[in-house]
N, C-alpha and C positions, 0 to 999 in steps of 0.2 A: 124949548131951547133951539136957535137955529144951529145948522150946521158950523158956524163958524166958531161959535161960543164954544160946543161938541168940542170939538179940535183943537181949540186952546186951549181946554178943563185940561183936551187927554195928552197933550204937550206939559203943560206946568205942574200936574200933578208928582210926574217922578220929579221933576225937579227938585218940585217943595219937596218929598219925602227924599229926596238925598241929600239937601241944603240942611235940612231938619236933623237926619243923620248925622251927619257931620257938627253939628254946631252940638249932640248929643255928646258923640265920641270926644269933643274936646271937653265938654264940661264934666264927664262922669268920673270920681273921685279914682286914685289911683292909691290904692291901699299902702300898695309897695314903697311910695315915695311918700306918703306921709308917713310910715314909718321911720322911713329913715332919715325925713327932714327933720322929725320930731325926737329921734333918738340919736342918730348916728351923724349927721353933719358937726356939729358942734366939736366934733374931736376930728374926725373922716376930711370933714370939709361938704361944702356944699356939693363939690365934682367928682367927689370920691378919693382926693389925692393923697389924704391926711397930711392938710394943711387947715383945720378946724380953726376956729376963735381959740379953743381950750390945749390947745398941742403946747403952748408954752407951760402948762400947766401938768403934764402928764411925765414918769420917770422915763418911760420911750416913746418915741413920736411914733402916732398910728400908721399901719401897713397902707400903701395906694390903693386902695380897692378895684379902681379900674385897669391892676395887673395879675388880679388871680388867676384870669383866664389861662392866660402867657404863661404864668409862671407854672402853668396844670398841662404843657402839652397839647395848648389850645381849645382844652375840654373845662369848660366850668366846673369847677368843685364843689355842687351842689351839696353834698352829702357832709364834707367837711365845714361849710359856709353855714349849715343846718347846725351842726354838732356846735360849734364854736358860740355862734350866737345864745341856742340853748343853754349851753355850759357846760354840756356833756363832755367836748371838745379839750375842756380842764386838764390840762398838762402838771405835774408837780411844780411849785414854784408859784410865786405870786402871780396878782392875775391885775391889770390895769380897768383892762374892758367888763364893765359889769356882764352879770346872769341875767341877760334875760330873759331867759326863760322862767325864773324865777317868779321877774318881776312881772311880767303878764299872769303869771296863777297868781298874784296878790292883785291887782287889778281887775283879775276876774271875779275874785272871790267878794272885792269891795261892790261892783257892780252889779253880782246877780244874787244878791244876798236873800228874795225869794224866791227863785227862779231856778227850775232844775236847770245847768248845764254841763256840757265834759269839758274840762278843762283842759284834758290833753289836745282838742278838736280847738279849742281856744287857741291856746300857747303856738301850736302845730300852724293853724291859719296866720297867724299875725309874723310869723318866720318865715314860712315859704314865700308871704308877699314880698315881704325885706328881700326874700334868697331871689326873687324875678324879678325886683327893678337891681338887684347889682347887675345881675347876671345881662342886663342891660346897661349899665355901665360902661362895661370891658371896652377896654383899647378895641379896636382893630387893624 
């Protein structure tokens, strides 16, 4: 290889490997937001505002989600955002927003039907990605 070729390889190589990066980073699934594209826009909204397709449909229109933050003091309410989704969060009185947490242990359970797994490690993952793409949400 003459030196000029040398040179070019050792120029375009990071290149490609950051071009490469990058074209990775945009394509690699985002747990968080399919979550919540696949459960939670439809009432939320696509932006988080709870202006959903389904809000005419509901007895109280869904909270903004992109004001939890604000309305926490500036501090994401990770722990209540966990609780509520789960269903732990269950206040007396009716409830609109289904249990999800529910419904992911009936999902797990159809899916790994020979397959050891914990479903608390199930339920628990498929929450905290919903609870990190709100928490990317938030107003600023």
């Amino acid at each position: 290889m003459t030196l000029a070729k040398t040179v070019a390889a050792l120029i375009a190589a990071p290149l490609l490997t950051c071009s490469m990066t990058a074209a990775w980073a945009q394509a690699k699934p985002d747990a968080g937001k399919r979550e919540y594209d696949a459960n939670c826009a439809v009432c939320h909204g696509a932006d988080g505002r709870g202006n959903g397709p389904y809000v005419d449909l509901l007895k109280r229109s869904p909270p903004d989600l992109t004001q939890l933050q604000k309305r926490n003091g500036g501090v994401f309410p990770l722990q209540r955002v966990y609780e509520v989704v789960e269903g732990a969060g269950v206040g007396h009185g009716t409830r609109d927003m289904p249990i999800w947490g529910d419904r992911y242990r009936a999902q797990a359970a159809e899916y790994y039907v020979d397959v050891p797994y914990n479903d608390q490690a199930y339920v628990r993952a498929r929450i905290l990605a919903l609870a990190e793409y709100l928490s990317r949400l938030q107003a600023r």
